[in-house]
C-alpha positions in Angstrom: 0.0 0.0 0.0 1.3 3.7 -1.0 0.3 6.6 1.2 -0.8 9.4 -0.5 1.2 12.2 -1.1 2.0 14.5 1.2 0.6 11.9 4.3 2.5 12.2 7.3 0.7 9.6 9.6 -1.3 6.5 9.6 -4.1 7.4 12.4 -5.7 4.1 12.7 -7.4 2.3 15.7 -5.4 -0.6 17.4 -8.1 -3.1 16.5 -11.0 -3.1 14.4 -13.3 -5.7 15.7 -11.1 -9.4 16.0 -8.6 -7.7 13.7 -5.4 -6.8 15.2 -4.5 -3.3 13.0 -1.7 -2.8 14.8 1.3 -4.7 15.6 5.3 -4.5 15.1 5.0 -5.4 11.4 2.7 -2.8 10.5 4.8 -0.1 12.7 8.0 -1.4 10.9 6.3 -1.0 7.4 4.5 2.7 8.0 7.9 3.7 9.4 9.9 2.4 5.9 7.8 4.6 4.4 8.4 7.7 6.2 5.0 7.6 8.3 4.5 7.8 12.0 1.7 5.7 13.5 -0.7 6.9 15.8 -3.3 4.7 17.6 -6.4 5.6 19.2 -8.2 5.4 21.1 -6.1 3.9 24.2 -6.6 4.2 28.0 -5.1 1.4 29.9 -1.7 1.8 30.8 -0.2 -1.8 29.9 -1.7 -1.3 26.3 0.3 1.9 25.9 3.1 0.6 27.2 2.7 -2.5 25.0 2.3 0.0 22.1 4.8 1.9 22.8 7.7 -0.8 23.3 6.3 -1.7 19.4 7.5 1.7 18.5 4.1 3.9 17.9 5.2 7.5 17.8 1.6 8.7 19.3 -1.2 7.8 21.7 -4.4 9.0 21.7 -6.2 8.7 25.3 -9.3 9.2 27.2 -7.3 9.4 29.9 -4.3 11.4 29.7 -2.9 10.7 33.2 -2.6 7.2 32.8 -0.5 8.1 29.4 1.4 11.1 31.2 2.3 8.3 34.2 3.3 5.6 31.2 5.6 8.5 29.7 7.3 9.7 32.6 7.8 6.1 34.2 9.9 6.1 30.6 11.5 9.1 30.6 9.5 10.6 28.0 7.2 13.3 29.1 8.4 16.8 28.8 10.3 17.6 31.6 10.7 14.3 33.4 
């Protein structure tokens, strides 16, 4: 699959249904062709963590203390 020009993510859920969307072949693949992946929408803390150790460059939460507790615990919120 191409991206379309210009596309600088893939915004796609984790799952869809039974379907697992994304997993560590489909980070490796959108980051060969210069895309970041962002999931959505996430809100338990092991899933993020999961999601991030796969190497997805952005979360989006409900719950934006459980990801700003995940991100410091890893060094990765501003000012940390």
């Amino acid at each position: 699959c191409v991206p379309p020009r210009g596309a600088l993510a893939a915004q796609v859920p984790v799952r869809h249904g039974r379907l697992t969307v994304v997993d560590r072949a489909f980070v490796r693949s959108a980051h060969a062709r210069g895309l970041q992946v962002h999931v959505w929408t996430v809100n338990e803390e092991a899933e993020m963590t999961r999601l991030l150790d796969l190497g997805v460059d952005g979360i989006m939460t409900d719950h934006i203390e459980a990801l700003r507790t995940v991100l410091r615990s890893r060094g990765q919120w501003p000012g940390a």
